[in-house]
C-alpha positions as CSV (number, residue, x, y, z in Angstrom):
1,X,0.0,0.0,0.0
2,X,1.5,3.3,-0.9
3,X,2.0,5.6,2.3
4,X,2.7,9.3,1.5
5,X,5.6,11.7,3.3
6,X,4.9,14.7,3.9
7,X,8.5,17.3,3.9
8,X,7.9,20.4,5.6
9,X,10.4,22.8,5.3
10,X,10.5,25.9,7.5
11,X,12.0,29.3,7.3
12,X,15.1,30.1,9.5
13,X,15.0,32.2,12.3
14,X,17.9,34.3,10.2
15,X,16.9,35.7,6.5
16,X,19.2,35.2,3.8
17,X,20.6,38.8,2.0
18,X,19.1,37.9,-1.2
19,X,18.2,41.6,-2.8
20,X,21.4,43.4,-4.1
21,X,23.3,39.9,-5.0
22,X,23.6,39.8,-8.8
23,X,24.9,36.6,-10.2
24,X,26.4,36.7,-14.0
25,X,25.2,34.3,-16.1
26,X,26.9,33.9,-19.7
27,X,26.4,31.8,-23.2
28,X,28.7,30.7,-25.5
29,X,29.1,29.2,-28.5
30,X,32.8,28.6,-28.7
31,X,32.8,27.2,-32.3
32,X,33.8,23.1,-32.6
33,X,37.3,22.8,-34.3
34,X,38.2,22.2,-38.1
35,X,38.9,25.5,-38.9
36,X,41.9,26.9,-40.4
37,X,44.6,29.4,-40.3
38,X,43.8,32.3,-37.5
39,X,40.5,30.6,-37.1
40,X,42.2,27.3,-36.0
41,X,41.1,26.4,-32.3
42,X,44.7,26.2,-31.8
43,X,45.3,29.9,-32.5
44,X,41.3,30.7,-30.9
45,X,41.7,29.0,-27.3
46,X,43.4,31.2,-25.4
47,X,41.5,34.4,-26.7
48,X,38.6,32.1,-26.1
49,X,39.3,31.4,-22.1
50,X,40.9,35.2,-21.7
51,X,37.3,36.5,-22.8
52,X,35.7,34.2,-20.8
53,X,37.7,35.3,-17.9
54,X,37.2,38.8,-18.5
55,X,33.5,38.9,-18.5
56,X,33.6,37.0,-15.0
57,X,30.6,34.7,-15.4
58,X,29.3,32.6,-12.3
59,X,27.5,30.4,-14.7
60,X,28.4,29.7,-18.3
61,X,26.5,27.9,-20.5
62,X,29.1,26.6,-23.6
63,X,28.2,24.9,-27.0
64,X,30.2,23.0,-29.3
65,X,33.3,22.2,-27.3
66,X,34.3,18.8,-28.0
67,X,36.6,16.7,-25.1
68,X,39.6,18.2,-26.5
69,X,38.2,21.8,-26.1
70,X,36.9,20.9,-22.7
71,X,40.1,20.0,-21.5
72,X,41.5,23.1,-22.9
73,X,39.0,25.2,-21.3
74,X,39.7,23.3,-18.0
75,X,43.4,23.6,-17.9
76,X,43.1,27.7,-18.7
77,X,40.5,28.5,-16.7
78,X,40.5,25.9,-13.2
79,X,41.5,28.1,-10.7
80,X,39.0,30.2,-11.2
81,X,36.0,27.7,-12.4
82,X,34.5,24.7,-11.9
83,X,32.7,21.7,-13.9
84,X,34.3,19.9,-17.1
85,X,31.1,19.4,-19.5
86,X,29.6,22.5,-21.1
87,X,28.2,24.3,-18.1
88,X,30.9,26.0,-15.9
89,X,30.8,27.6,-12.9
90,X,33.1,29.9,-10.3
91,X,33.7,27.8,-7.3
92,X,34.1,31.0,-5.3
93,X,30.9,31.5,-5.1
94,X,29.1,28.6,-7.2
95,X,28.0,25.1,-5.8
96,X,26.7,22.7,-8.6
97,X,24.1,20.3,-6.3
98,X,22.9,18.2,-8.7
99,X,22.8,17.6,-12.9
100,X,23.0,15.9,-15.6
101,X,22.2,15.6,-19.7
102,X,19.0,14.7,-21.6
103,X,18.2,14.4,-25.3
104,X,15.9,17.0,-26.7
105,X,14.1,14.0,-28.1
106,X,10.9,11.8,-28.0
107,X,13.5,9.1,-25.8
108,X,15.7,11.9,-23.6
109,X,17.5,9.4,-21.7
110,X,19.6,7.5,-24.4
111,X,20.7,9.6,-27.4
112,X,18.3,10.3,-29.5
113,X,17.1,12.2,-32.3
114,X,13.4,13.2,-32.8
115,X,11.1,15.6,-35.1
116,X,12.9,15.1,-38.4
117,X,16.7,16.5,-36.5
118,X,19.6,16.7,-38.4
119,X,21.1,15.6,-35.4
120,X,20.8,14.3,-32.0
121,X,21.1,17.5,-29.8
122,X,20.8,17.7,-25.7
123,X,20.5,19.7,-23.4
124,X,23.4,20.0,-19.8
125,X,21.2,21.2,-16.7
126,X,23.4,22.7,-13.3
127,X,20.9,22.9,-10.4
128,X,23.4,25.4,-8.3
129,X,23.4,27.0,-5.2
130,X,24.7,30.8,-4.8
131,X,27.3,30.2,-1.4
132,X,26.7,34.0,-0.8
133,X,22.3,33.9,-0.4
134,X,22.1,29.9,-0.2
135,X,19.5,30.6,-3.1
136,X,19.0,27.9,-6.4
137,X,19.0,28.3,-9.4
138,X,18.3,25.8,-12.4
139,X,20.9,27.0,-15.3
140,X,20.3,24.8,-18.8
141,X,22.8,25.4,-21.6
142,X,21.9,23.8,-25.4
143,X,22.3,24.2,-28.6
144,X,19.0,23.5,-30.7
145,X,18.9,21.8,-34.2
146,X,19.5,23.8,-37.7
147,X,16.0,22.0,-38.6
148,X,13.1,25.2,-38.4
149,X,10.5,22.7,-37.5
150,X,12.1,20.7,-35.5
151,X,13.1,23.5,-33.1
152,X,9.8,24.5,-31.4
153,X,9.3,20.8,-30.7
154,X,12.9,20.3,-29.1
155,X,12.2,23.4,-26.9
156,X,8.7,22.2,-25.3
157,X,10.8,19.1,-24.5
158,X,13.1,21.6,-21.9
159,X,10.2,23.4,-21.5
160,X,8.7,20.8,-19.9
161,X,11.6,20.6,-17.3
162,X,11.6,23.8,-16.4
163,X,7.6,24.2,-16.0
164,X,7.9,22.0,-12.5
165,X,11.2,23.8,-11.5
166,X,8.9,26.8,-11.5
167,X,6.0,25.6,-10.3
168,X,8.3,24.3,-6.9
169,X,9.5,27.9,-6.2
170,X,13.2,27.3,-8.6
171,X,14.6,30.4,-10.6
172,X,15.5,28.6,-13.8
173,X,17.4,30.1,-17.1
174,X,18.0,28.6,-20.3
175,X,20.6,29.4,-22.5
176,X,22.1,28.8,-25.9
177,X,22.7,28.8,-29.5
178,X,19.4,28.3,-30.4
179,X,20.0,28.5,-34.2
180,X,16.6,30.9,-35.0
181,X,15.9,34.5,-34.8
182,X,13.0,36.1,-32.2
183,X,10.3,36.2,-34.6
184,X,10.4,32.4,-35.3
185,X,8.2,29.6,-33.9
186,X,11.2,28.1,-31.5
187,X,11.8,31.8,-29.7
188,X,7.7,32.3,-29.6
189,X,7.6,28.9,-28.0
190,X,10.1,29.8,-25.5
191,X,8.5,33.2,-24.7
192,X,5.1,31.1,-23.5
193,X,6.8,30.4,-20.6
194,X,10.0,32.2,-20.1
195,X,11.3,36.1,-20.6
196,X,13.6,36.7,-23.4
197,X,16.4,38.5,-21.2
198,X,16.6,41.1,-24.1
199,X,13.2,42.4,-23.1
200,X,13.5,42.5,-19.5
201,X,16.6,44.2,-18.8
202,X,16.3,47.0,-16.6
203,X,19.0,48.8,-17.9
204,X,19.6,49.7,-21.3
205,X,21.7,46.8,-23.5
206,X,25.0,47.0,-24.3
207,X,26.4,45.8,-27.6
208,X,26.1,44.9,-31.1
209,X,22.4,43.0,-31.9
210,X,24.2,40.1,-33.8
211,X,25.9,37.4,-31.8
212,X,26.7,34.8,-34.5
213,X,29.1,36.9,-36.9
214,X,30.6,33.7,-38.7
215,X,34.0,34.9,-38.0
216,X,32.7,38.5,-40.2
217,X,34.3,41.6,-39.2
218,X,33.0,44.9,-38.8
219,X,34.6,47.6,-37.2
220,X,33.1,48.5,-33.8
221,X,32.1,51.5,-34.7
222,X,30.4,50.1,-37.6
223,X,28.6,47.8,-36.0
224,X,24.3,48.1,-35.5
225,X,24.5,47.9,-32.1
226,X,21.3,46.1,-29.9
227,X,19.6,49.6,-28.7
228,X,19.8,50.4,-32.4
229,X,18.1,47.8,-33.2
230,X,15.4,47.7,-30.7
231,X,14.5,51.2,-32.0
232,X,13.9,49.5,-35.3
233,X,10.5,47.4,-35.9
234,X,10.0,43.7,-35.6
235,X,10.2,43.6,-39.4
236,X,13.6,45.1,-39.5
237,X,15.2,43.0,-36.8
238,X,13.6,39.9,-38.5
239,X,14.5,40.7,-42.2
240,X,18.4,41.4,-40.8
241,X,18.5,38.2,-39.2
242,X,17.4,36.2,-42.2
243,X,19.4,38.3,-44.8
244,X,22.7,38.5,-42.3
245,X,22.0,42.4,-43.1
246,X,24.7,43.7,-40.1
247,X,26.8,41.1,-41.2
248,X,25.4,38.2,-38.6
249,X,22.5,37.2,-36.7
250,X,20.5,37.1,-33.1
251,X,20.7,33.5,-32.5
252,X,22.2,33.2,-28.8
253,X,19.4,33.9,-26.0
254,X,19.2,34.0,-22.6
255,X,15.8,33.4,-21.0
256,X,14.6,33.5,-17.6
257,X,11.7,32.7,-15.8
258,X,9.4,35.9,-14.5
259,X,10.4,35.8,-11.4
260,X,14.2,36.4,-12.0
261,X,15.4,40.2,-12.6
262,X,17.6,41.0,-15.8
263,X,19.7,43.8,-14.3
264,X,22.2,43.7,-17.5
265,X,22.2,42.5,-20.8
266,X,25.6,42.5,-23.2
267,X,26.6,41.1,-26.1
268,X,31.1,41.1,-25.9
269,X,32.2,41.2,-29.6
270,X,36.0,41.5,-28.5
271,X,39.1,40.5,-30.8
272,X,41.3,38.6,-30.2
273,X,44.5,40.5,-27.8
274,X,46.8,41.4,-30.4
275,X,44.9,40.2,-33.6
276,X,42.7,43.1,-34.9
277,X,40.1,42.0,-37.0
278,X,40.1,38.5,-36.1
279,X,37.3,37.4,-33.2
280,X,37.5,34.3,-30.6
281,X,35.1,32.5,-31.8
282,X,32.4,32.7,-34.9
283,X,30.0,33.8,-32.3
284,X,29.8,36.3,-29.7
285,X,29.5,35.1,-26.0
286,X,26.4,37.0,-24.1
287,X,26.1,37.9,-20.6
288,X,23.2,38.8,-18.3
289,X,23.9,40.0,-14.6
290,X,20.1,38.6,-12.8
291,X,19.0,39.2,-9.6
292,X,17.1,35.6,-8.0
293,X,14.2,36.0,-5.8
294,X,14.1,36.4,-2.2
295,X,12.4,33.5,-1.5
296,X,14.4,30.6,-3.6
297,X,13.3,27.0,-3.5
298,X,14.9,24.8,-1.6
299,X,16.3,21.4,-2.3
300,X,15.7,18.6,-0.2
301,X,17.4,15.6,-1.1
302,X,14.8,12.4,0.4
303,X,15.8,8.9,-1.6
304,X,18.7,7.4,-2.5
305,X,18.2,4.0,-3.9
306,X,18.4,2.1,-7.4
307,X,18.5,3.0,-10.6
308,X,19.0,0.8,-13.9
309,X,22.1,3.1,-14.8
310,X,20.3,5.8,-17.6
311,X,21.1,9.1,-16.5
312,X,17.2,10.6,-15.5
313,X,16.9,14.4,-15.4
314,X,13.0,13.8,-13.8
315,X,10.4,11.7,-13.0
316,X,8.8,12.2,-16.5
317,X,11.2,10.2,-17.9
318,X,9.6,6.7,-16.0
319,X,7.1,7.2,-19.1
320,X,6.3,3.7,-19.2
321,X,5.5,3.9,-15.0
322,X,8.4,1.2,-14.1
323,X,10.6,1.2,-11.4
324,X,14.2,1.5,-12.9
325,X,16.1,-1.7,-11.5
326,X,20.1,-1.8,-10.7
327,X,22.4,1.4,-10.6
328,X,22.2,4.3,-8.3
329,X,20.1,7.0,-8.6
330,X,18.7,9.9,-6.2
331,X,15.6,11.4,-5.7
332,X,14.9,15.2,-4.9
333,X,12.7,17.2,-3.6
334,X,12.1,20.5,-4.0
335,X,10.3,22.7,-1.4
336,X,9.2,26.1,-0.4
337,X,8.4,27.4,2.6
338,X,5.5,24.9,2.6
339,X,4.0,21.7,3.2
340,X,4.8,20.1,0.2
341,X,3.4,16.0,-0.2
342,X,6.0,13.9,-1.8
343,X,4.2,10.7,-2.1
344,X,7.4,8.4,-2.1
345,X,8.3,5.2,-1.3
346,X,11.2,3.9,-2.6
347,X,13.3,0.7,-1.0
348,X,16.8,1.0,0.1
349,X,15.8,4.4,1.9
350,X,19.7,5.9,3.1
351,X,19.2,9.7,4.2
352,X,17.5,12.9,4.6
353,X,19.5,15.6,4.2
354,X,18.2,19.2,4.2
355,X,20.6,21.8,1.6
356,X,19.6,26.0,2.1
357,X,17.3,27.6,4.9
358,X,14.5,24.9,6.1
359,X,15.0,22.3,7.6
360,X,12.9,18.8,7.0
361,X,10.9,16.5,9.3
362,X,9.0,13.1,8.5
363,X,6.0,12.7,9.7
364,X,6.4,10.1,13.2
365,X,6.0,6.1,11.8
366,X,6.5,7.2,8.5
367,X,7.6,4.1,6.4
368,X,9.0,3.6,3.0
369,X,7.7,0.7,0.6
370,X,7.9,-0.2,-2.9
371,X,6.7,2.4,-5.5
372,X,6.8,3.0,-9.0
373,X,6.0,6.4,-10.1
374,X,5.7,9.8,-8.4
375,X,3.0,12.0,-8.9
376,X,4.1,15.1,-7.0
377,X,5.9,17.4,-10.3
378,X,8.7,18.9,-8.2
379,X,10.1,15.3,-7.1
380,X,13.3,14.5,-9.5
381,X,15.6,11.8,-10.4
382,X,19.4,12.8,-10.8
383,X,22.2,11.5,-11.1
């Protein structure tokens, strides 16, 4: 018989100094490597970490870099950051909880390609803590399919992890190379739920309006610069991104859910130190600095127990309602400052541990069983 748990978590006595504490979030597409000459990633890497240095992200979403890369990138820039897949973060003030990778697919746990794709294309989620507030966020880095149609579909698949991040009190942003322009059916989609950063920055943008320049270059002072183009009409922004007027496109966004503040909003179309004319990468990296809200979710961690060894980023992904055999996963649970009803009962029960401001209690006599599915949206499987 399935008996329910009920986590309750409660405010601390102390508040946390949320308001004030901006954290810089940052995509880029650092261009996979085959090209030549100045454009080789042999002559690009260094410019490429230096930049990413400079702009001082505490989360940064990367696309394209392939192991090699990522070892690059790690042995440049790990004093200073954290992680070794595509999402980095600065230790200093940075803790990555929990994450992992799913397929942007019909099948997101095994790799995958769905909705006539060109290619199977993912998706790297962080679920962080900020060590100065104690406050989450849920940062999701990919890079969507060159395939129009298939785009809006691959979205509503992240969507879909997001919507019960949100629903349990989470910030979330999503970041990428998203490989369309605003006025497309893939940005639209995205705009449902979550605010193009663009839009919602409270002070004005900084920047040229294109962020893939395909290596292109125009003098800075040449450039049609983001509050230019936000004084132009839908139209115009649409018809340069299709026709590469300014000499590139907008296809790199940052969104956030409507609860986060955009404080800042910049698109850093550096050259390389000492190579005028010639850029890091073939697209520019973009940084927002966001404000979280006061009241954060919290994370309770409540199962540890088996798994069948496929990497789960949620619940959902039980779609056929069986309980994964062999393996370890663990189960989460995210809370508010509210009773939230977990409703499981897993075997091999091991711990509960309590990360950020409440603290948890079980219910007295409360027992764990033999389950298979969850119904409660903000209980999650990670590895």
């Amino acid at each position: 018989m399935k008996k329910s748990v009920l986590a309750l978590a409660f405010c601390a006595a102390a508040s946390i100094a949320a308001h004030g504490e901006s954290l810089r979030l940052c995509s880029y597409n650092v261009r996979c490597p085959g090209d030549k000459g100045e454009n080789h990633w042999n002559n690009r890497c260094w410019a490429v970490c230096r930049l990413v240095k400079e702009i001082s992200p505490d989360i940064v979403g990367f696309q394209e870099p392939q192991p090699k890369q990522r070892k690059h990138i790690t042995d440049r820039t790990k004093e200073e950051f954290g992680g070794k897949d595509v999402v980095r973060f600065k230790t200093s003030r940075i803790e990555r909880l929990a994450g992992n990778t799913f397929f942007v697919s019909n099948t997101p746990w095994k790799s995958s390609r769905s909705f006539g794709s060109k290619q199977a294309r993912w998706a790297e989620c962080a679920l962080c803590r900020d060590k100065k507030t104690g406050q989450l966020v849920y940062f999701v880095s990919t890079h969507l399919d060159l395939n129009f149609g298939a785009q809006p579909r691959q979205m509503r698949v992240i969507l879909g992890r997001l919507k019960a991040f949100m629903e349990a009190g989470v910030p979330v942003v999503l970041v990428g190379d998203h490989n369309c322009w605003e006025s497309q059916e893939c940005a639209k989609t995205a705009r449902e739920v979550l605010k193009d950063s663009l839009y919602a920055t409270e002070t004005p943008p900084e920047g040229p309006w294109r962020t893939y320049c395909g290596y292109k270059f125009i003098e800075p002072d040449g450039e049609w610069l983001v509050e230019d183009a936000l004084k132009a009409t839908p139209e115009e922004r649409t018809a340069s991104d299709e026709r590469q007027v300014h000499g590139g496109r907008r296809i790199d966004f940052l969104y956030v859910s409507p609860d986060v503040k955009v404080k800042s909003y910049k698109v850093w179309n550096n050259q390389k130190p000492g190579k005028p004319g010639h850029y890091p990468s073939d697209h520019f990296p973009v940084s927002i600095d966001v404000e979280l809200p006061r009241d954060a979710g919290r994370l309770v961690k409540v199962w540890t127990g088996k798994g069948d060894g496929r990497k789960f980023s949620d619940a959902a992904n039980w779609h056929d309602g069986t309980r994964p055999k062999g393996g370890e996963t663990a189960v989460f649970c995210l809370v508010n400052d509210a009773e939230v009803e977990c409703d499981l009962e897993g075997a091999d029960m091991r711990a509960v541990i309590s990360i950020g401001k409440g603290d948890v209690t079980l219910p007295e006599g409360a027992s764990w069983g033999k389950t298979t599915k969850f119904r409660q949206p903000s209980c999650w499987v990670m590895d």
